[in-house]
C-alpha positions as CSV (number, residue, x, y, z in Angstrom):
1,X,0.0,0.0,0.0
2,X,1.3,3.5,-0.8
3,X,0.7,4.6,3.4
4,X,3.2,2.0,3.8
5,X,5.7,2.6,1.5
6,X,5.8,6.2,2.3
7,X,5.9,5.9,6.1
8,X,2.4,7.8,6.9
9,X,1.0,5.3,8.4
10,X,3.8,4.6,11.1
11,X,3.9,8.9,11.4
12,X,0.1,8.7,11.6
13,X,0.3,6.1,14.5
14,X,2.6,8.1,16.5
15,X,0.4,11.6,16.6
16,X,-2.9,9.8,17.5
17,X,-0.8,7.1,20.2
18,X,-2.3,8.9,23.5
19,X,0.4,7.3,25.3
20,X,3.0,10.2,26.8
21,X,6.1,8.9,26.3
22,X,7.4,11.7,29.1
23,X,6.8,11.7,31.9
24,X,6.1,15.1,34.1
25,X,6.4,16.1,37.9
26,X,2.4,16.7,39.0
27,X,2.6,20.7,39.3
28,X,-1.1,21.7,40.5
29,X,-0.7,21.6,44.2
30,X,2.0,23.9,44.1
31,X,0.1,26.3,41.8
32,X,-3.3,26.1,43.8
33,X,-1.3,27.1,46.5
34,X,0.1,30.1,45.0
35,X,-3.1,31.1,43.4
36,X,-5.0,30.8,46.9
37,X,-2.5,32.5,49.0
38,X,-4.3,35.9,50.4
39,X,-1.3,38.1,49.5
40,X,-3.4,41.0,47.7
41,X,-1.9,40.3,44.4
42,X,-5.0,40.1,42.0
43,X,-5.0,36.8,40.5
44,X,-4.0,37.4,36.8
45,X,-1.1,38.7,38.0
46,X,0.4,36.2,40.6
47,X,1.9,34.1,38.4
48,X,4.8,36.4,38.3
49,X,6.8,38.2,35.6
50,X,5.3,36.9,32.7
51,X,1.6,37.7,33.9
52,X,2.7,40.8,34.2
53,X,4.6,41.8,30.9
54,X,1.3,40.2,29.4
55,X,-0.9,42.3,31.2
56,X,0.8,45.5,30.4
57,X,1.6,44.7,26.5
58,X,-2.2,44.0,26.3
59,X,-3.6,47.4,28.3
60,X,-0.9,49.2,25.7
61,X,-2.7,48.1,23.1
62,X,-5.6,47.9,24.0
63,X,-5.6,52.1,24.9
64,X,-3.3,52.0,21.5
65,X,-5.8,50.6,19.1
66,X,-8.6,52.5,20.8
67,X,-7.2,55.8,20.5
68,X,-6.0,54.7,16.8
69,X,-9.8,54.0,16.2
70,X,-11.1,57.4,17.5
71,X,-8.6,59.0,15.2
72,X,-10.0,57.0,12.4
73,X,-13.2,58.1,13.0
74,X,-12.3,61.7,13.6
75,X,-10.7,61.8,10.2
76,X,-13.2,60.5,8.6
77,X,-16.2,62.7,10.1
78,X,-14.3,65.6,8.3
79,X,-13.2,64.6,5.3
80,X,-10.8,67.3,3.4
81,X,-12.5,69.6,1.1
82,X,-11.6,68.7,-2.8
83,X,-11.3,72.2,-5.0
């Protein structure tokens, strides 16, 4: 068969397998722990560093894009006069 010959089928066999071949430490009671501490850190931010480059890139452009889209509109309210 042509699967064969090309090696799909042994390719396709190895993406569907559910079996994890490695094998990871269990991480989620360390995480609930930090996540339920009461340390007044909201909790999209108390994952560290990350969380919070994340947080500011998307309030940049978030403001960004929205004062981008009010210039938009502002230009195009008053459209330039043609002579």
């Amino acid at each position: 068969m042509l699967w064969n010959l090309l090696g799909f089928h042994q390719i396709a066999q190895r993406t569907i397998s559910t079996a994890s071949r490695r094998h990871f430490e269990n991480k989620v009671p360390e995480k609930q722990k930090l996540f339920q501490e009461d340390n007044g850190i909201p909790v999209h931010l108390k994952d560290g560093v990350a969380d919070a480059l994340l947080y500011r890139a998307t309030m940049v452009l978030t403001v960004g894009g929205t004062a981008y889209a009010i210039y938009q509109l502002t230009m195009a309210s008053f459209p330039k006069k043609q002579d």
